[in-house]
N, C-alpha and C positions, 0 to 999 in steps of 0.2 A: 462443494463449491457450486456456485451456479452456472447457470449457461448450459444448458440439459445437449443444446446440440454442440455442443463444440466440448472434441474428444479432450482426455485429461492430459495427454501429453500436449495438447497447445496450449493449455491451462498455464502448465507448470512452465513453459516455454516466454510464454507472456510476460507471466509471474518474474520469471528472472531478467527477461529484460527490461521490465519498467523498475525493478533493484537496481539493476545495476547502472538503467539512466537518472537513477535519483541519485544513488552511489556517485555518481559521475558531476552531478548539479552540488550535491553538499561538498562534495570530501571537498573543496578550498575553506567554506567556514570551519570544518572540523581540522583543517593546517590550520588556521589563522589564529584561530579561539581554542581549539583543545576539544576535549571531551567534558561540557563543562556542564551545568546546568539548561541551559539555552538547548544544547548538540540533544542532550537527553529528552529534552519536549519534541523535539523534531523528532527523533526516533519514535516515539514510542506515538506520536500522531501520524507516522507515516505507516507504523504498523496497523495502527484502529483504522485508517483507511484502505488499506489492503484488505484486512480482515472484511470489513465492511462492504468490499467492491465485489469481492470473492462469495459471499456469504450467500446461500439457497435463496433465500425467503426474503431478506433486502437487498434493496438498488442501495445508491448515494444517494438521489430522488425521490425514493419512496421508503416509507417509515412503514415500524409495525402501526400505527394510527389510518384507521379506516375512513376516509374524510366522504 
């Protein structure tokens, strides 16, 4: 993960509370609508951007691309 000075327990600490405030913003579309195709895009771009926030070597601002 990145962030070389911040220990991994605020990592993972972080990590679960920006779940659980997203957890917190979705779950009325996932009452409303179900688990449906829609719910499934959200998830699975809210994970590429965790993955992506988290990640060594990329920001969300800065790409593998050397400008």
């Amino acid at each position: 993960m990145g962030g070389e000075n911040v220990p991994g327990g605020v990592k993972i600490l972080l990590m679960g509370v920006l779940v659980a405030m997203l957890a917190y913003i979705f779950f009325p579309l996932i009452a409303m609508f179900g688990y449906n195709w829609f719910v499934w895009l959200l998830i699975i771009g809210i994970i590429l951007l965790l993955y992506r926030l988290f990640s060594e070597d990329k920001t969300i601002l800065k790409s593998d691309k050397n400008e």
